[in-house]
Backbone of each chain as ProteinMPNN parsed JSONL, in Angstrom:
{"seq_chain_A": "XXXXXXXXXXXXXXXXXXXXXXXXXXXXXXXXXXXXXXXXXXXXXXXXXXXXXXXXXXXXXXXXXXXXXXXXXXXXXXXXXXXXXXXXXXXXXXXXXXXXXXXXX", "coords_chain_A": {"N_chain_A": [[-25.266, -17.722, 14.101], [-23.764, -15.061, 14.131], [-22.323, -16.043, 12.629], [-21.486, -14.347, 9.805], [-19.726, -12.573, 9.501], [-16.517, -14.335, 9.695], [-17.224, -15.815, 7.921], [-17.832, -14.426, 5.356], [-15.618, -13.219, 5.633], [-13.765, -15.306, 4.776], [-14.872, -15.319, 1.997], [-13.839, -13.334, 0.954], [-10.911, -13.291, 1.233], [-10.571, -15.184, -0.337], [-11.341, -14.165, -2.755], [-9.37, -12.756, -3.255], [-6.978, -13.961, -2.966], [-7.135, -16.066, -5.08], [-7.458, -13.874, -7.282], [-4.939, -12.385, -7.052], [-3.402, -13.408, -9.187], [-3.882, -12.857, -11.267], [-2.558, -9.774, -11.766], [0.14, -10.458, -11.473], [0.013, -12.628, -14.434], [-0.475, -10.609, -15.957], [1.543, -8.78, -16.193], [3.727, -10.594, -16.849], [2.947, -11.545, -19.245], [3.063, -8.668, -20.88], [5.099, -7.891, -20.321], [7.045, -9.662, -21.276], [8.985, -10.564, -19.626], [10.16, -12.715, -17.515], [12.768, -13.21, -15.512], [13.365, -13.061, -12.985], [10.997, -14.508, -11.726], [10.591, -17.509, -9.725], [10.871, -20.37, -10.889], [10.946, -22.435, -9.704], [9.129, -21.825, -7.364], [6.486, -21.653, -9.019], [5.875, -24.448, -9.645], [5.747, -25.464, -7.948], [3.251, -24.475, -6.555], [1.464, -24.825, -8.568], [1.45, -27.482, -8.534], [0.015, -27.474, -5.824], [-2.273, -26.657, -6.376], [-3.535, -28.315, -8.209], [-3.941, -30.404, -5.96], [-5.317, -29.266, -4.229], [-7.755, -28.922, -6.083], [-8.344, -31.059, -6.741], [-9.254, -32.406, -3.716], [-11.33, -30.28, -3.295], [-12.934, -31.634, -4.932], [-13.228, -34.55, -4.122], [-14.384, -34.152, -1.464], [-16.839, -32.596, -2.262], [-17.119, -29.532, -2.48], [-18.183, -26.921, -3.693], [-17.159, -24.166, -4.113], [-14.47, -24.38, -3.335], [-13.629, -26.03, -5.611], [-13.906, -24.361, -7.627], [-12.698, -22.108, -7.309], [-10.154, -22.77, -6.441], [-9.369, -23.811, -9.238], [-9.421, -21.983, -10.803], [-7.263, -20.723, -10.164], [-5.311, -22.583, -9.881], [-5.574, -22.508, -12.87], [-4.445, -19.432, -13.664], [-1.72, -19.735, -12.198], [-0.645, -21.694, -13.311], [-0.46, -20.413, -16.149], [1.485, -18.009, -15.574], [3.7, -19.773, -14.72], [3.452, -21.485, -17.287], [4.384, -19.049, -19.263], [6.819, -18.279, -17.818], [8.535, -20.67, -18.724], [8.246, -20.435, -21.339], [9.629, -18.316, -21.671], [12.328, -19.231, -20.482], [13.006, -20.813, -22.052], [13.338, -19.181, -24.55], [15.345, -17.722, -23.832], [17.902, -19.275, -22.946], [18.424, -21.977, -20.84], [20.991, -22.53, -19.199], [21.795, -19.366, -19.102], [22.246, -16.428, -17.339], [19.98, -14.203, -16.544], [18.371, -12.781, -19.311], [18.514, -10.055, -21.128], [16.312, -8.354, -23.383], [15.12, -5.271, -24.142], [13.989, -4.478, -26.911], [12.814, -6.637, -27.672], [10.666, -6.789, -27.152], [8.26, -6.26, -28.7], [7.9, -8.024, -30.52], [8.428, -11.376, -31.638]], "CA_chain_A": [[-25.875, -16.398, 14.053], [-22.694, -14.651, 14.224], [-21.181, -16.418, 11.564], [-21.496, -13.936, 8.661], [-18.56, -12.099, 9.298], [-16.01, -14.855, 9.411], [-17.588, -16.434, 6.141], [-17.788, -13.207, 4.405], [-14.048, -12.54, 5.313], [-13.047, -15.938, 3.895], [-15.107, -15.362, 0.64], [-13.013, -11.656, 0.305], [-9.536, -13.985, 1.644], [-10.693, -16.517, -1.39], [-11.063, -13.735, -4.031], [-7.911, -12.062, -3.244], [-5.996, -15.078, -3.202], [-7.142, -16.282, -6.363], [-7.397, -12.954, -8.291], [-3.463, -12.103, -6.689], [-2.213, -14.144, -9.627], [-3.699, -12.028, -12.385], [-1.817, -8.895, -12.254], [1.508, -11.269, -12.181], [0.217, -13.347, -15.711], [-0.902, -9.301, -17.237], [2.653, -7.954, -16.632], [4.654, -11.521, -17.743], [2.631, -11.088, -20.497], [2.931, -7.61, -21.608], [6.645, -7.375, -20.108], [7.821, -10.639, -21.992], [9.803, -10.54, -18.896], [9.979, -13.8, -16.376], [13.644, -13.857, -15.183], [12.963, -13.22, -11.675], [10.188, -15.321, -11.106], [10.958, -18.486, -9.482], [10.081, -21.494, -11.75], [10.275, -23.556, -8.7], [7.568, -21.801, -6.917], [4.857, -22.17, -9.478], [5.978, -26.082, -9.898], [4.481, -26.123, -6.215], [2.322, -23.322, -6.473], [0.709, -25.197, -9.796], [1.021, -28.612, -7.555], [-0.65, -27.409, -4.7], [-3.809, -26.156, -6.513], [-3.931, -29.361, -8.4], [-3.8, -31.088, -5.209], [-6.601, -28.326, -3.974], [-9.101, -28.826, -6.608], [-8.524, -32.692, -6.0], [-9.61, -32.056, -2.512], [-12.57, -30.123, -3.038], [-13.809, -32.464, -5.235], [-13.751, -34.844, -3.023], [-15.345, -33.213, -0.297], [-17.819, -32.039, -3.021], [-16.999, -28.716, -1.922], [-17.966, -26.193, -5.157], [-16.168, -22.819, -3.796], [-12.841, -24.681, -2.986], [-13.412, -26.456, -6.603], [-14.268, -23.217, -8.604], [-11.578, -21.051, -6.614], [-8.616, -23.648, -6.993], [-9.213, -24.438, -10.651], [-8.906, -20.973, -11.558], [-5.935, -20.155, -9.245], [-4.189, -23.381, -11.074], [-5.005, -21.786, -14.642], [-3.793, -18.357, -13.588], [-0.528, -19.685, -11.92], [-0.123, -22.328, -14.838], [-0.22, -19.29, -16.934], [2.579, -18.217, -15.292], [4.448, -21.28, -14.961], [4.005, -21.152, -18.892], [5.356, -17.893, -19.635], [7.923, -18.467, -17.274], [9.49, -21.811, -19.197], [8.675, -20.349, -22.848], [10.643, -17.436, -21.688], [13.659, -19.568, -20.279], [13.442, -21.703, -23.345], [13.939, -18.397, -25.387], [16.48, -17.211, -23.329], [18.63, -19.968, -22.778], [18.542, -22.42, -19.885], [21.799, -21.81, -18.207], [22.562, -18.396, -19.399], [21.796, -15.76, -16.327], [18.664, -13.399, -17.193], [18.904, -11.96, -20.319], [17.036, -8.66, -21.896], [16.577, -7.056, -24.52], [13.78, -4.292, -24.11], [13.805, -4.05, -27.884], [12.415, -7.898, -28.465], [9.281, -6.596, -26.333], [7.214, -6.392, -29.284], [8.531, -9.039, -31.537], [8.425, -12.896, -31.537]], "C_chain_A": [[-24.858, -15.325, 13.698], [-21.851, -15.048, 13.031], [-20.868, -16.123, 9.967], [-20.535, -13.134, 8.613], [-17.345, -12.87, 8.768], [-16.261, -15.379, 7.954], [-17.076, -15.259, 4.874], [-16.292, -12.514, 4.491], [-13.372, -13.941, 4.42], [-13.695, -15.89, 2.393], [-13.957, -14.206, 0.223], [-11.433, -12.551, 0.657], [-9.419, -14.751, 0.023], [-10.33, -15.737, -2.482], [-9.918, -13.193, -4.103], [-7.123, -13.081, -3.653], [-6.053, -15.643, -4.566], [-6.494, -14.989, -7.235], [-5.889, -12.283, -8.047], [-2.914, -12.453, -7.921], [-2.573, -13.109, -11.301], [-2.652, -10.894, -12.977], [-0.191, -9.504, -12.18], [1.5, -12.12, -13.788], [0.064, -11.982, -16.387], [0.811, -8.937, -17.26], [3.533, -8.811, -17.399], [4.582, -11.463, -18.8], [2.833, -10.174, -21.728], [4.094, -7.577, -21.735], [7.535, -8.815, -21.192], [9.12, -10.784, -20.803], [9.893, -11.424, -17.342], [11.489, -14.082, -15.736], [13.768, -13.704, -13.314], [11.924, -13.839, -11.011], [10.741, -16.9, -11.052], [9.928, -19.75, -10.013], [9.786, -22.936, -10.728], [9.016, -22.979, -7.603], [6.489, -21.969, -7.328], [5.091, -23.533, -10.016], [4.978, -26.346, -8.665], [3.35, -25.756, -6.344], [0.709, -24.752, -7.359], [0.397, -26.305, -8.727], [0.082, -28.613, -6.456], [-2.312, -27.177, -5.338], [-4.347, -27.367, -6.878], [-5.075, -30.331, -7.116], [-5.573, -30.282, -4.476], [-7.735, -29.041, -4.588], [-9.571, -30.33, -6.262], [-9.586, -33.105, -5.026], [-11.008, -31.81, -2.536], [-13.394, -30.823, -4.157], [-14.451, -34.006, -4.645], [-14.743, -35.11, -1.523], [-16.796, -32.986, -1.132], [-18.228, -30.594, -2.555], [-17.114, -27.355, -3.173], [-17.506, -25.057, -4.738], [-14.564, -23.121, -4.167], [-12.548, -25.279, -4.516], [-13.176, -25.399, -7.233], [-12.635, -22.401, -7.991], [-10.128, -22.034, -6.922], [-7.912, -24.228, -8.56], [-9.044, -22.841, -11.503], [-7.887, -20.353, -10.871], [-5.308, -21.258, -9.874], [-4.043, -22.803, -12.811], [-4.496, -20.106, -14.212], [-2.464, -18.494, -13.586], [-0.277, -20.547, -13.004], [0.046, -21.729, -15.657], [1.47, -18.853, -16.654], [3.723, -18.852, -15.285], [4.809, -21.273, -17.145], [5.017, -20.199, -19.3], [6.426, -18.174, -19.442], [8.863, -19.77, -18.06], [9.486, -21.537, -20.618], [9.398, -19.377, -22.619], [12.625, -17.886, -21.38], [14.356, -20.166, -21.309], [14.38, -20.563, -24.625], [15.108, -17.825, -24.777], [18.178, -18.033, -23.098], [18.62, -20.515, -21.356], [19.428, -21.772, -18.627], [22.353, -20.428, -18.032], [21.831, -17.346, -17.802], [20.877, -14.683, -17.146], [19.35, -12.404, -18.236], [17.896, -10.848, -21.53], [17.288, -8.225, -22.665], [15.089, -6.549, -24.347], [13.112, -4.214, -25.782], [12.842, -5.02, -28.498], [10.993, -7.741, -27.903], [8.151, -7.118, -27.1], [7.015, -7.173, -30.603], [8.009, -10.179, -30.981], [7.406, -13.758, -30.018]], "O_chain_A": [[-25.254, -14.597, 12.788], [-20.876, -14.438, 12.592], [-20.366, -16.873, 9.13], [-20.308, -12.804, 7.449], [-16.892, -12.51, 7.681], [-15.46, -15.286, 7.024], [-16.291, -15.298, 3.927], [-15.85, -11.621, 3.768], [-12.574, -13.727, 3.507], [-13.017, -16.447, 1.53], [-13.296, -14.315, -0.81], [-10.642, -12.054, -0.145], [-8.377, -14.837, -0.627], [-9.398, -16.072, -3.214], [-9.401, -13.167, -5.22], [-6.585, -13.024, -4.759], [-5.002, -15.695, -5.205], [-5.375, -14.999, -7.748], [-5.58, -11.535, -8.975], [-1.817, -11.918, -8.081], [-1.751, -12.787, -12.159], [-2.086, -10.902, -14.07], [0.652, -8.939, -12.877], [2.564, -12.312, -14.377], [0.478, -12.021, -17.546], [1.334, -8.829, -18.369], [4.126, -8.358, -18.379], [5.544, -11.354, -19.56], [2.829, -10.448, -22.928], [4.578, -7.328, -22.839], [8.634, -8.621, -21.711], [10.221, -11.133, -21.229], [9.724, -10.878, -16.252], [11.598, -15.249, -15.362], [14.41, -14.516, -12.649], [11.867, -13.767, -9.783], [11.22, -17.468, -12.034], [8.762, -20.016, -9.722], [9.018, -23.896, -10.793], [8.134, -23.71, -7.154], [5.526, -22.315, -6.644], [4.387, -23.788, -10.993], [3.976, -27.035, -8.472], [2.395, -26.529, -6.279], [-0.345, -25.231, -6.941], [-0.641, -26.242, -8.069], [-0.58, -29.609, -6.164], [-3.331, -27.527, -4.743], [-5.354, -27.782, -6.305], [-6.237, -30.73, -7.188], [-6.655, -30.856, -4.359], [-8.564, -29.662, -3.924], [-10.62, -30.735, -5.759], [-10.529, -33.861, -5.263], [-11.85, -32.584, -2.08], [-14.583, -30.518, -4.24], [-15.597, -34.454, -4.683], [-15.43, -35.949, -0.941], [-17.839, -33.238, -0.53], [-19.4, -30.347, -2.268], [-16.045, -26.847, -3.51], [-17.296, -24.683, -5.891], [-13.759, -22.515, -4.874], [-11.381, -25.15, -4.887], [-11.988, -25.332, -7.549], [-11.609, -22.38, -8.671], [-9.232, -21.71, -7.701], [-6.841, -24.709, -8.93], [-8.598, -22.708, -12.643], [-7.732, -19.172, -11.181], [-4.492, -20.806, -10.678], [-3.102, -22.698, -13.597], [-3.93, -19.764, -15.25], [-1.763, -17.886, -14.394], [0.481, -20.02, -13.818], [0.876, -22.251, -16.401], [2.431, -19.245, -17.314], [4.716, -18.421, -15.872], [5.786, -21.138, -17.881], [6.187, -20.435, -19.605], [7.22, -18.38, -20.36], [10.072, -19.676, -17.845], [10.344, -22.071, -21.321], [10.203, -19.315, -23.549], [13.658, -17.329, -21.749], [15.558, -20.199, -21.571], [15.401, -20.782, -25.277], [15.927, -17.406, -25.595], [19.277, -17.479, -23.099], [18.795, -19.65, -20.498], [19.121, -21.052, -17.676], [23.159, -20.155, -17.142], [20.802, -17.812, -17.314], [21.125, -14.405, -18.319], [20.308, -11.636, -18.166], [16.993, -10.99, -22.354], [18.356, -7.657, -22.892], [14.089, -7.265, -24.403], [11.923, -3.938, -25.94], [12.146, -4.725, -29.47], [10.162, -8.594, -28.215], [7.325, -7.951, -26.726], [6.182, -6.978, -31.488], [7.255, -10.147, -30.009], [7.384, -14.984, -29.907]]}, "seq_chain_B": "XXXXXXXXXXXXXXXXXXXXXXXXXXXXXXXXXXXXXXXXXXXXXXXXXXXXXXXXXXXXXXXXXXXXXXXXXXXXXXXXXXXXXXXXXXXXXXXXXXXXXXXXX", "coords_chain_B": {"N_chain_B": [[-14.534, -42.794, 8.562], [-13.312, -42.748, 5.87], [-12.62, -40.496, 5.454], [-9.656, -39.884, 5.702], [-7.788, -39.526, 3.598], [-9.036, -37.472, 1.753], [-8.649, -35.322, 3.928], [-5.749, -35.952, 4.214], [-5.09, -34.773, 1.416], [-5.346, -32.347, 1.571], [-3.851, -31.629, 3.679], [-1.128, -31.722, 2.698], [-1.614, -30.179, 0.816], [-1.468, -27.832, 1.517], [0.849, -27.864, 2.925], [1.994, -27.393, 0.955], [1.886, -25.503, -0.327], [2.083, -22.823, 0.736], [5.102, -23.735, 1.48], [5.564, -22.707, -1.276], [6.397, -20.31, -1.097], [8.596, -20.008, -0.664], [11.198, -20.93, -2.454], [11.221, -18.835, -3.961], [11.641, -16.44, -2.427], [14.192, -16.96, -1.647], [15.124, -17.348, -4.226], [14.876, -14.144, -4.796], [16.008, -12.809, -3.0], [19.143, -13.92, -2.986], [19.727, -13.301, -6.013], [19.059, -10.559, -6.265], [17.294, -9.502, -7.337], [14.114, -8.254, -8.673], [12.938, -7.551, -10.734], [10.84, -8.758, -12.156], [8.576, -9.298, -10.77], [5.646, -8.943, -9.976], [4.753, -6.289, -8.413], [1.869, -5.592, -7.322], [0.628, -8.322, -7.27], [1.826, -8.973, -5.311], [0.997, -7.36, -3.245], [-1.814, -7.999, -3.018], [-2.193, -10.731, -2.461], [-0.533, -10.181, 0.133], [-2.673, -8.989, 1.614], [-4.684, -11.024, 1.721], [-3.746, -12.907, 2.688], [-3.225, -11.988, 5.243], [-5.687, -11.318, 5.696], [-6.963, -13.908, 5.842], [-5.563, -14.908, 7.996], [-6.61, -13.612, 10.094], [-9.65, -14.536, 9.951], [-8.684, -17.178, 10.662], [-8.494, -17.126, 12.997], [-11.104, -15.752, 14.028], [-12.613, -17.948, 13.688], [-11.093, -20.045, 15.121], [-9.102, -22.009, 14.015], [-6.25, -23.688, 14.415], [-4.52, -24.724, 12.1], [-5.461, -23.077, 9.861], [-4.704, -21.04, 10.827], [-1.893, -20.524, 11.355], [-0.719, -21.933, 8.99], [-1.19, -19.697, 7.433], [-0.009, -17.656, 8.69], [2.097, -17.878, 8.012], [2.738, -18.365, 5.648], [1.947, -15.313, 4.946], [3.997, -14.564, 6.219], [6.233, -14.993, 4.205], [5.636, -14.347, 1.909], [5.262, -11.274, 2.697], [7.595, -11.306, 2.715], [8.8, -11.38, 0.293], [7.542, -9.473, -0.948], [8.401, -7.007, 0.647], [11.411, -6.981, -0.548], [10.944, -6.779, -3.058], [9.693, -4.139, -3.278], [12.303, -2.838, -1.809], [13.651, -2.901, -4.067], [12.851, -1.952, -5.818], [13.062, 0.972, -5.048], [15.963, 1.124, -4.805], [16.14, 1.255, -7.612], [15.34, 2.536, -8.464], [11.756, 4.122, -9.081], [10.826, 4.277, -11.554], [11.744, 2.926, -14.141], [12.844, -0.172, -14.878], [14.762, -2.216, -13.197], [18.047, -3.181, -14.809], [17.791, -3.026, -17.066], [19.2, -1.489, -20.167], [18.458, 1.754, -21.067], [19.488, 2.67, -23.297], [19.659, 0.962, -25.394], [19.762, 1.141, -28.551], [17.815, 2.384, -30.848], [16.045, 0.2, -30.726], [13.038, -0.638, -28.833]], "CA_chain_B": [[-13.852, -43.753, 8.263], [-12.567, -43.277, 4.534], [-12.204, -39.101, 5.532], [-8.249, -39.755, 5.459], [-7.46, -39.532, 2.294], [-9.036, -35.904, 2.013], [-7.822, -34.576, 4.865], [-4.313, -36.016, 4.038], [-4.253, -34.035, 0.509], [-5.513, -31.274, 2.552], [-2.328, -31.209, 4.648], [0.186, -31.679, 1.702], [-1.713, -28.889, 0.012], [-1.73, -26.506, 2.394], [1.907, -27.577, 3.237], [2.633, -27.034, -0.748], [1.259, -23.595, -1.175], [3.087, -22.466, 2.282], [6.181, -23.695, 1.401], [5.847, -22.135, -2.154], [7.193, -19.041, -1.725], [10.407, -20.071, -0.468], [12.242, -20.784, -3.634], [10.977, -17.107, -4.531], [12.482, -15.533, -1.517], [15.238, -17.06, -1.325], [15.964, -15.794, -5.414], [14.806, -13.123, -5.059], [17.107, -12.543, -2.362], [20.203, -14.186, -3.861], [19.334, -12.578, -6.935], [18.691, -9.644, -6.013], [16.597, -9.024, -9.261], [12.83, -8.434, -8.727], [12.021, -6.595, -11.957], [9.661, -9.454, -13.274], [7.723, -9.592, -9.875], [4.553, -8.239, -9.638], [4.155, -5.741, -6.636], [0.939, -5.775, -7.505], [0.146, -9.437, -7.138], [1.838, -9.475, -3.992], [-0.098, -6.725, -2.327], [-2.857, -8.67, -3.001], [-1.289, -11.632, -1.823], [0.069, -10.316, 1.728], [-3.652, -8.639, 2.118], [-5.557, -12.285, 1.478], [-2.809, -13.816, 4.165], [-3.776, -11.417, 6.687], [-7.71, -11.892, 6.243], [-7.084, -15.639, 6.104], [-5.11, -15.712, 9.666], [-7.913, -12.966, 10.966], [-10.352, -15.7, 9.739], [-8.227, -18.524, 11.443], [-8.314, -16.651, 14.954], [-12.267, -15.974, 14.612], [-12.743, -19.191, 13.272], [-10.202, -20.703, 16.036], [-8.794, -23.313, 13.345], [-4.798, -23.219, 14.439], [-3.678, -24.985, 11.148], [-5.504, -21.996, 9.303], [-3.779, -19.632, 11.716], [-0.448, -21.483, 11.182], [-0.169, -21.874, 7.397], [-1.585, -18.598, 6.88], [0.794, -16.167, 9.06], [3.659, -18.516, 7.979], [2.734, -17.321, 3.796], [1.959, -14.101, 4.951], [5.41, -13.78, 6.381], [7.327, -15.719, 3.253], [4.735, -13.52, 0.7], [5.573, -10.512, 2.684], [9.432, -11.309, 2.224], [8.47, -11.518, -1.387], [6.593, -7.433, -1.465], [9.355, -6.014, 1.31], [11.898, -7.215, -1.257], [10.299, -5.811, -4.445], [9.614, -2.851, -3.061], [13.24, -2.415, -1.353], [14.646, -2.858, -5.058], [12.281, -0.817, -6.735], [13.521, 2.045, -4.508], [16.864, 1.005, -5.331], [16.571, 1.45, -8.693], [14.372, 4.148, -9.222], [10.272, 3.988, -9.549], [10.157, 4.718, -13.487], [12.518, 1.926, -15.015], [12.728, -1.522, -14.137], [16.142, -2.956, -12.941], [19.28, -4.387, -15.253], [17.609, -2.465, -18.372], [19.54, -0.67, -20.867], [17.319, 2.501, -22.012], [20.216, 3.635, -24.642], [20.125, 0.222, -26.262], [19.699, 1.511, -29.757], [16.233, 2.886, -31.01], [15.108, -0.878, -31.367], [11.975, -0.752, -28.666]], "C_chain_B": [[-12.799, -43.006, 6.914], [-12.445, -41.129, 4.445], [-10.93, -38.906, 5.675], [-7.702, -39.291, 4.543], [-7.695, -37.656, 1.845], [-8.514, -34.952, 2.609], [-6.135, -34.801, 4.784], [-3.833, -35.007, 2.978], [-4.757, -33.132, 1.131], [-4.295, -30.744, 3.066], [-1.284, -31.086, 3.59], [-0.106, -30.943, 1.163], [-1.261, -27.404, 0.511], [0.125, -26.603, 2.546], [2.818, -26.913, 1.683], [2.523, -25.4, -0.425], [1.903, -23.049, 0.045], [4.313, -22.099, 1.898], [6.564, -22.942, -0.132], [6.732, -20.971, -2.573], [8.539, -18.468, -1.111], [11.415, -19.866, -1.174], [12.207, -19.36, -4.538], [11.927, -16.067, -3.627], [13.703, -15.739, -1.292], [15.924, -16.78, -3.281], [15.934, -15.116, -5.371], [15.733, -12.389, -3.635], [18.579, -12.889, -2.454], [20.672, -13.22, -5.024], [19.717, -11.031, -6.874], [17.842, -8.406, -7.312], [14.792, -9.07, -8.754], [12.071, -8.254, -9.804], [10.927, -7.417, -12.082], [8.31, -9.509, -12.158], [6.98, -8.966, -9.618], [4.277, -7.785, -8.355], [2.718, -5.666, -6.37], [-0.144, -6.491, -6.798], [-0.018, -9.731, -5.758], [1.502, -8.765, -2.759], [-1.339, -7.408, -1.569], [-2.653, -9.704, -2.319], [-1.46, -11.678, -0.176], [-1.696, -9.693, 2.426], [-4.415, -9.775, 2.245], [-4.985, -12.776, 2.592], [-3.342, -12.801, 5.611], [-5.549, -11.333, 7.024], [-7.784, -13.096, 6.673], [-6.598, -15.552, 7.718], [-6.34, -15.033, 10.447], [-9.274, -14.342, 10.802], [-9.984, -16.943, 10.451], [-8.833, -17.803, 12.72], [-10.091, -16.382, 15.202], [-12.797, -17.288, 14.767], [-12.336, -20.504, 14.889], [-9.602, -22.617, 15.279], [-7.228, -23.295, 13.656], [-4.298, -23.533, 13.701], [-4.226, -24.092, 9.989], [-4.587, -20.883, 9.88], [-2.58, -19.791, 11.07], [-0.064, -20.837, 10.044], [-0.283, -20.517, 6.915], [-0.569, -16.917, 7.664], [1.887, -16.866, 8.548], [3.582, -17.882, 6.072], [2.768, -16.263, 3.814], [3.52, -13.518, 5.605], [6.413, -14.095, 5.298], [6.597, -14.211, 2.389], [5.02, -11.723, 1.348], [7.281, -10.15, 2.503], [9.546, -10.601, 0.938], [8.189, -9.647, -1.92], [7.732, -6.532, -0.66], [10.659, -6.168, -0.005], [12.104, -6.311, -2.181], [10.34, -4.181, -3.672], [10.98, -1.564, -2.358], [14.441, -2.082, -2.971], [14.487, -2.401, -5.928], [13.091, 0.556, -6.384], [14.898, 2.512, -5.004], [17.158, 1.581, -6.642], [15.616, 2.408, -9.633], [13.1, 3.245, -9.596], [10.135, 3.417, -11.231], [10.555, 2.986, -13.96], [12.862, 0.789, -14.179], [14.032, -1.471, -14.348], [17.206, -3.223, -14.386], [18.906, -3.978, -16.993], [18.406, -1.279, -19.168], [18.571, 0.526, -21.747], [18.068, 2.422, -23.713], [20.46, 2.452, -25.456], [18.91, 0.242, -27.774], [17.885, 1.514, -29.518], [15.459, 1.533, -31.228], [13.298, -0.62, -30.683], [10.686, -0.363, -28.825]], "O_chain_B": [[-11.604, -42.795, 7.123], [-12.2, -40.583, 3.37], [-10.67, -37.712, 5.819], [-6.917, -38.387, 4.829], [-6.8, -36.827, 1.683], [-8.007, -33.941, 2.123], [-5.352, -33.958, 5.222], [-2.767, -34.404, 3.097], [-3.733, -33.136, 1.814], [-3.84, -29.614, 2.89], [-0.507, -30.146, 3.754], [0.854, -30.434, 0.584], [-0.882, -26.347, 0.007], [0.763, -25.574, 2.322], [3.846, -26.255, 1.519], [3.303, -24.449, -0.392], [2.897, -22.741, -0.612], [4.78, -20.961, 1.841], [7.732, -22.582, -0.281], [7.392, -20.674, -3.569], [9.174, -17.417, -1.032], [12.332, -19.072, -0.963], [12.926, -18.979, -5.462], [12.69, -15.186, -4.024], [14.4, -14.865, -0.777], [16.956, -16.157, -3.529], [16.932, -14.581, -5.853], [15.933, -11.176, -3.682], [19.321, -12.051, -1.941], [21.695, -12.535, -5.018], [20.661, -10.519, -7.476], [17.864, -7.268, -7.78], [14.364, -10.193, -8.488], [10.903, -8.61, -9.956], [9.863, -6.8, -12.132], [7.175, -9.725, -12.583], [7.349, -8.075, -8.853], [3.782, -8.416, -7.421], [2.345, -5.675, -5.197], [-1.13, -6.108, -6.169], [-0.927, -10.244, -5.105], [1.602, -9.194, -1.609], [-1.739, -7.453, -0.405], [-3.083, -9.527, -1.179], [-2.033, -12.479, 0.562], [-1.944, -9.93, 3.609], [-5.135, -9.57, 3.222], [-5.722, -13.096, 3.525], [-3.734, -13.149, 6.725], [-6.272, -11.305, 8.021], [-8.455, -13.463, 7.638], [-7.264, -16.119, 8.584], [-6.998, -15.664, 11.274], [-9.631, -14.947, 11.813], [-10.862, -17.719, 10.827], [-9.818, -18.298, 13.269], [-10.552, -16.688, 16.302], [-13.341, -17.7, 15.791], [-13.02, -21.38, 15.419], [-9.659, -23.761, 15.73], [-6.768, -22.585, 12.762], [-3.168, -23.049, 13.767], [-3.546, -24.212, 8.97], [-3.91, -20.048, 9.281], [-2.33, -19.034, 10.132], [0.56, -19.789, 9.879], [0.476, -20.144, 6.02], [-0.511, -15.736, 7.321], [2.907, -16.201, 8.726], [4.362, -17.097, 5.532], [3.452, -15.717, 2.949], [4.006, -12.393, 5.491], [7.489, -13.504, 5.391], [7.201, -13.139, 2.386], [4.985, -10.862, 0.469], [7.902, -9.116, 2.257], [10.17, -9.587, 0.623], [8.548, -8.961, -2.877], [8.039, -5.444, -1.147], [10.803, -5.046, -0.491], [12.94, -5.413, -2.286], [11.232, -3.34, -3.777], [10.955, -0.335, -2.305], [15.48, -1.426, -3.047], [15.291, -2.217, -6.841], [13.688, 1.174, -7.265], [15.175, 3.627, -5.445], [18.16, 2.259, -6.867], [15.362, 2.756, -10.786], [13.126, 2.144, -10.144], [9.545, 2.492, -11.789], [9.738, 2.072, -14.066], [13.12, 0.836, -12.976], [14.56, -0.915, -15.312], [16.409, -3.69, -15.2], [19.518, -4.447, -17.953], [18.222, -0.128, -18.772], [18.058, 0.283, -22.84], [17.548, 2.227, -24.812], [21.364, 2.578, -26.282], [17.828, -0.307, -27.981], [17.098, 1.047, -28.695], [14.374, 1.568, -31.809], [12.368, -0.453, -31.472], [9.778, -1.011, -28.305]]}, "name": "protein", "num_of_chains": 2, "seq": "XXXXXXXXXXXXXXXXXXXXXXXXXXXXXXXXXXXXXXXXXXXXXXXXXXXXXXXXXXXXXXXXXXXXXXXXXXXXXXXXXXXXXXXXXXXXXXXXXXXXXXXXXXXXXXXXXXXXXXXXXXXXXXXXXXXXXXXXXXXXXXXXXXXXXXXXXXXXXXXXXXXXXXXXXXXXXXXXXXXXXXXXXXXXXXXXXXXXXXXXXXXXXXXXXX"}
């Protein structure tokens, strides 16, 4: 009877959590700029959702499916950026900018 | 019976996405470079972690409680951070950027 609050806070917990990862793939994007994001957190990050959607398929759970499969392509987004940017930058070199290449290549 | 298997990637997920935003906090504290990190994201972020544990405690699930104040304290590492190095380095202009490098941008 009671239990439309709790629900209705994990649907608003669910969309946050998912939709969190957008405004990190709009700025990687725009900024061409990933040297502070940690390429080992979205290795997990990416792993864990995998492991998620896994789960709620399983279960046959369509929220936890729908919600984890687009929180893996958001942070895989990420994850992308983040390794075509190291690739252009150079592996071992320490973060390297040029503001000017923003709107180039 | 055969509900192991679920509930096991369950636990390694939950322990994934937890432990995720370790290798973030701990660059971005090494580092001491946030520019690329969306304060944004991780607004969003530390607000989803604090519905989710409010949700554990109505709920009374303690491995929602758990995982979820333990991200919300890594993910708030992550936004106290950013936001300590924004300050640092002035609102306008992101970190480690040369404005005066030549009229290229």
């Amino acid at each position: 009877m009671d239990g439309w609050l709790p629900t209705t806070l994990a649907v608003i917990a669910g969309l946050l959590s998912t939709s969190s990862f957008i405004p990190q793939v709009l700025k990687a994007w725009r900024e061409r700029d990933t040297a502070a994001i940690s390429k080992r957190m979205y290795c997990v990050t990416v792993s864990a959702f995998i492991l998620w959607s896994v789960y709620g398929f399983m279960i046959g759970n369509l929220p936890i499916i729908i919600f984890n499969l687009l929180s893996l392509a958001l942070s895989g987004a990420v994850l992308f950026l983040k390794i075509r940017n190291d690739r252009r930058d150079g592996h071992a070199s320490p973060p390297h900018r040029e503001p000017g290449m923003a709107g180039t290549g």
